[in-house]
N, C-alpha and C positions, 0 to 999 in steps of 0.2 A: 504494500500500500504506500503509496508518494505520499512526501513531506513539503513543508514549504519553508524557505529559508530565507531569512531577512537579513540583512545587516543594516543595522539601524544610523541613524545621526544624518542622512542626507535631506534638503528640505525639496519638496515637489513643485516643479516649476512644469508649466505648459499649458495644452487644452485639452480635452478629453471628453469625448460625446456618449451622451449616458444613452444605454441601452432604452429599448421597448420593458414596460412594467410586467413584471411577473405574476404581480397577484390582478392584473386585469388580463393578461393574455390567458392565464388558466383556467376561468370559467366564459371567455369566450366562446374556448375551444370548445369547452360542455357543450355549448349553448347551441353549437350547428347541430347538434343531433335531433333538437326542434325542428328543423328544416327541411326541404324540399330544394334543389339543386345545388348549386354551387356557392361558397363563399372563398372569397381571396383577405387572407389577413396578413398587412402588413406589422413591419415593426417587432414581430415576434422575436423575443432572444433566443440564442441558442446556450439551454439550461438544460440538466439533467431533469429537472424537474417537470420542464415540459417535454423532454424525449417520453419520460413516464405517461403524462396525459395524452399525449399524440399516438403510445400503445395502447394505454385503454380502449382509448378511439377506433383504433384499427380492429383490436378485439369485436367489438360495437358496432363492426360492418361502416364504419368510416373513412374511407380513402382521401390520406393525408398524404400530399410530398410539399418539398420547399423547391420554388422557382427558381432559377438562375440569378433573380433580382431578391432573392431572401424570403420573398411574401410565399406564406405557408396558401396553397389551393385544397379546400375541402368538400368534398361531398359526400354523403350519404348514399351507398349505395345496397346494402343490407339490414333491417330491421329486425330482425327475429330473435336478438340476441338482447336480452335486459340483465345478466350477470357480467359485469367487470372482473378480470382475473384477481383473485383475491390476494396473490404476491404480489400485483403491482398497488391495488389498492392499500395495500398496508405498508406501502414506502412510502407515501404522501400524504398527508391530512388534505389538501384540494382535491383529492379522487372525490371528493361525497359528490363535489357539483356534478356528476351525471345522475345523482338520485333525484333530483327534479323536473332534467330533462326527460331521460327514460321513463319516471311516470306519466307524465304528462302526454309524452307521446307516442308510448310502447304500452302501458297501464298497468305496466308491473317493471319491478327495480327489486335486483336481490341485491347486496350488498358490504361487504367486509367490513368492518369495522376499519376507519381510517387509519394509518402512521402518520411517521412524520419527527420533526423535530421534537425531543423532549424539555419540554419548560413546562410542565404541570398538567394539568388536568384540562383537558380540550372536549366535551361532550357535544354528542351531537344533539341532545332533547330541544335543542331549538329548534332545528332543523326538523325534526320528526313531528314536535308539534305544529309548526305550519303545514306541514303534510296532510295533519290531522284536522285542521283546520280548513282544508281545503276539500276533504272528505276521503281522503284515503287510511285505507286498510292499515293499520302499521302493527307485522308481531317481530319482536326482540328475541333473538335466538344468543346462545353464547358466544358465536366467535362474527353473526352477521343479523341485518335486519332484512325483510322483507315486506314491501309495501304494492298493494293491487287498489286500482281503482279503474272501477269500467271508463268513468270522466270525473273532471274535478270540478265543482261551482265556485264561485269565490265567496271571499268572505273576509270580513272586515276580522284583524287583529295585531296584537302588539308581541312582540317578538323580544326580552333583555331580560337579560338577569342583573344579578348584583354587580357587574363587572359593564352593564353594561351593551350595546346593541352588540351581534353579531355579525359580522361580513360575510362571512358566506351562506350563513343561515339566511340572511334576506337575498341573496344573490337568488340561492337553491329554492328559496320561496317565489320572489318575481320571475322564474324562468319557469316556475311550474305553470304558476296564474297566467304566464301568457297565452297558456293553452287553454286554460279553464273556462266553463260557461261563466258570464257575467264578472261582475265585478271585485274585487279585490283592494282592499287595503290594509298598508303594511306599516303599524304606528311604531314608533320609534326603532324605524329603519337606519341600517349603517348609513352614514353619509360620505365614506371616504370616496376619495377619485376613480378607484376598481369598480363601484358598485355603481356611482353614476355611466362610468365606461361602458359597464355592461349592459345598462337600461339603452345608453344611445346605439347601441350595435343591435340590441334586440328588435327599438324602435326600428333604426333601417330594415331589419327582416321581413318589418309588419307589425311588428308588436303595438300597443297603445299605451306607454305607460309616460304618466306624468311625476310629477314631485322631485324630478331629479336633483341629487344636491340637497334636498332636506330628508329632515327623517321622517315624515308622511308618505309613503309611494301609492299610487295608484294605477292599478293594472284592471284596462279593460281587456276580458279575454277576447282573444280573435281567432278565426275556423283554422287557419294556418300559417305560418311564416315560410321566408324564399331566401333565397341567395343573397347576400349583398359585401360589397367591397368595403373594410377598412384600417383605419391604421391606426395602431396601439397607441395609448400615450408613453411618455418618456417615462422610468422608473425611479418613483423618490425617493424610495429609501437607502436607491445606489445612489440617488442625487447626493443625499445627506451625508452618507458615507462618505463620498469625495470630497464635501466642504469640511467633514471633521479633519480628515485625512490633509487637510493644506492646513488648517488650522492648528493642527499636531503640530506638522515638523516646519511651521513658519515660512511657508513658503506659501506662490500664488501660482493660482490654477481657477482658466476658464472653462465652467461647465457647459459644453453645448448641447441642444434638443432637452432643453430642461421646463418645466412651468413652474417659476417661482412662486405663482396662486397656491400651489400646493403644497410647497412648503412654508406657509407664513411662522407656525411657530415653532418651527426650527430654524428659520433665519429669526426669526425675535431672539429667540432661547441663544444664540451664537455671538450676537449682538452686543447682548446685555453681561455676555461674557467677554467681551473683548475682539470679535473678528469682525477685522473689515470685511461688506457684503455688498457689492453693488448690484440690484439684479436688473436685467432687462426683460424685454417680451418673451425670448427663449433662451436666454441665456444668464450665467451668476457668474458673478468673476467674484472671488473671494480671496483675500491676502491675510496671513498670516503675521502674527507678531512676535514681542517678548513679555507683553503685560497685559495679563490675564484675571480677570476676577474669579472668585466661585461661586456657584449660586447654588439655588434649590429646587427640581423639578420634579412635576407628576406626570407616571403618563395617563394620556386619556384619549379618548376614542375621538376619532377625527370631527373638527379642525386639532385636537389638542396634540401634545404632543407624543410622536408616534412608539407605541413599544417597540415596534424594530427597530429602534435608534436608541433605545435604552443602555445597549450596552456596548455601544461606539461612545455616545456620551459620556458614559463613568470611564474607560479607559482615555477620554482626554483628562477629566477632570483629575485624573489621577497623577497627572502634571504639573496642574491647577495649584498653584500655593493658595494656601486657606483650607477650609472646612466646608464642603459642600454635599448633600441630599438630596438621591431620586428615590421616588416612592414610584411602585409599578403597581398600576390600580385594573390593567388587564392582565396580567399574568401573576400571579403574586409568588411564583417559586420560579423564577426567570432568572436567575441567578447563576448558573452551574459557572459562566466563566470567571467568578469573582475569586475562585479558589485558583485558577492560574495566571489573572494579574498579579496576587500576591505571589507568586511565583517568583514574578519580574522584578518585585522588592516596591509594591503598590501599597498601599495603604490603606483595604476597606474590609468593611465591616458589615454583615449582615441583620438585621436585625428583621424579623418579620417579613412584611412586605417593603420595606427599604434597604439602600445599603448607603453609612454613614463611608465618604471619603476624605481624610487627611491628604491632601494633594501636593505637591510639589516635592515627589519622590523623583529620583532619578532611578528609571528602568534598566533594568539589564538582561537581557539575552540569557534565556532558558530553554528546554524544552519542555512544550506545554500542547493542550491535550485539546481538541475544539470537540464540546459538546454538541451545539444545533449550528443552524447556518448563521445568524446572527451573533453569536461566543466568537465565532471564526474570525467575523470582523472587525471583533474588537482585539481580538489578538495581532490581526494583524495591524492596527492600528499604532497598538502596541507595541509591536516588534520594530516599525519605521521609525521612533522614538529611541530604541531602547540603546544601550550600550554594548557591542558586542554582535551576538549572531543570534537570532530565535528560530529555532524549527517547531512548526505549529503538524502535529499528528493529526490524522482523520480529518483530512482537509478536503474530502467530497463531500462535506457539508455544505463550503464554501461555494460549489460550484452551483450548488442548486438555486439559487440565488443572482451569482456574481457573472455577465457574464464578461469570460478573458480578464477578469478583474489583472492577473500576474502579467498580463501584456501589457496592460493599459496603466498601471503601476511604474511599469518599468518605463514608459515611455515618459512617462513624468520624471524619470530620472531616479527613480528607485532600486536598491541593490536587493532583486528579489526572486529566486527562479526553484522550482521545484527539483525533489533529488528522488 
């Protein structure tokens, strides 16, 4: 299994054009299996994670290839098939989104229980209950669930737990309801940029759904949806990454294909710490310095600020002279790579749902261990800081997420290449 090796202290200077979004290209893809002929999607990255959803698909009687121009061409040409393989569905927590297609337009979905990254407890009851909501069958078996419904009607309800709306439970809900008789609504819907993505790509299908962008959605159902052409948006939480990552090692880098709208409060959050951020209509140039404040942040479900950035943030803040606080208010056991910053000679502290940092440690090159794809990041965050050399183990985590992140690094002037 490959390593990744860093040697730290150089600062990132250049440009670097951020990939198509991961978590809206993956229930895109779901979402052609609503369909009737052909869809063309651009901007799609090339991730392990969507090599996985692109075989689901295929299993699913889906014919997927990428064009010469990158844009993934799909169609639907077999129906008969409502079971996903269950080893691929148990690598990814995003497999669920074919359970709302598949019902919706096969009227039965067997289904594995998801994988995925490990950061605590990820249930699907949201998910199942809007199914149920919609009038489908739903029995829970040990290792999968099974849902039959001859058609779905819609129907008005509210989808959050303690933590919060879910993203792919409203995704997996408005992509059933856009099959469904009558109308549907969806009260405190996610509102991040994947989930509006998704409404606009459905809409092009045919779909009817309004609210986009708040958490109200309303889906009138329609008799079918069709083909239609388009393009990803750019991915923020690679965006983020890259502004922490100039901010780290003091150095400046323009992010291009980026929507600054979408990251407002992580450029606040970056700000009010000390990086200069200038953004434009697609683009952020951000510069790096030597004087830094620490602050205190929560995460919260979008606009607020994002847990996949939670833990790129603690390993800058771990820099950070002073005393600084995140509290993770969607994940509350998110933590696994706190035990190998300390590695690097970091200085934080778990406490419940928070981790307290003492920052302005100077890191040093270790070998250290990445738990989920985001731990990965901050390691390697980490590693372009540290002192010395860090090899980061079980680095296909990284991939699922990042893509060419170790090219795209390097061109920035990074000493970084896998062994």
């Amino acid at each position: 299994m490959k390593s990744l090796c860093i040697k730290g202290g150089k600062p990132l200077c250049g440009t670097v054009k951020i990939s198509g979004a991961k978590n809206a290209a993956l229930p895109i893809l779901a979402s052609v299996i609503l369909s009737r002929g052909t869809s063309v999607i651009h901007n799609v990255p090339r991730l392990s994670d969507v090599n996985i959803i692109i075989k689901i698909l295929h299993a699913l009687g889906v014919d997927i290839y990428r064009r010469e121009d990158e844009a993934l061409v799909c169609t639907v040409k077999n129906e008969s098939c409502c079971t996903p393989p269950c080893e691929l569905v148990q690598k990814m927590r995003a497999s669920i989104c074919v359970m709302g297609p598949l019902l919706a337009k096969r009227q039965k979905a067997k289904i594995a229980f998801p994988g995925g990254c490990v950061i605590g407890e990820r249930p699907i009851d949201l998910h199942l209950k809007g199914m149920q909501y919609l009038g489908a069958h739903v029995e829970t078996k040990d290792s999968h669930v099974e849902l039959t419904s001859e058609f779905l009607c819609g129907a008005k309800m509210f989808l959050g737990s303690e933590f919060g709306s879910t993203v792919l439970g409203t995704a997996n809900v408005m992509m059933a309801a856009s099959l469904a008789e009558g109308t549907t609504v969806i009260e405190n819907a996610a509102r991040e940029p994947e989930v509006e993505e998704l409404a606009k790509f459905l809409n092009q299908m045919g779909a009817k759904i309004s609210g986009l962008g708040t958490n109200v959605l309303t889906i009138q159902g329609v008799a079918e949806l069709h083909g239609t052409e388009y393009r990803i948006i750019s991915d923020r939480i690679e965006a983020g990454t890259f502004i922490i990552a100039a901010a780290m090692t003091r150095g400046r880098i323009e992010l291009q294909n980026v929507s600054p709208l979408h990251l407002a409060c992580v450029i606040t959050t970056l700000k009010r710490i000390g990086v200069t951020i200038v953004e434009y209509f697609d683009r952020i140039v951000v510069e790096g310095n030597n004087s830094y404040s620490p602050t205190q942040v929560c995460t919260k479900p979008y606009p607020g600020f994002p847990t996949d950035l939670q833990a790129q943030l603690a390993s800058m803040l771990a820099i950070v002279l002073g005393k600084s606080c995140i509290t993770e208010k969607i994940y509350p056991q998110r933590f696994a790579y706190v035990n190998e910053l300390v590695k690097m000679g970091a200085s934080i502290e778990q406490k419940g749902a928070s981790v307290y940092i003492q920052g302005g440690k100077t890191l040093k090159g270790a070998t250290v261990f990445a738990s989920d794809l985001r731990a990965s990041a901050a390691l390697v965050l980490a590693g372009l800081v540290a002192i010395g050399e860090t090899t980061i183990k079980h680095i296909h985590h990284l991939e699922r997420g990042y893509e060419n992140l170790q090219a795209k690094l390097s061109l920035l002037g990074a000493d970084i290449m896998y062994k």
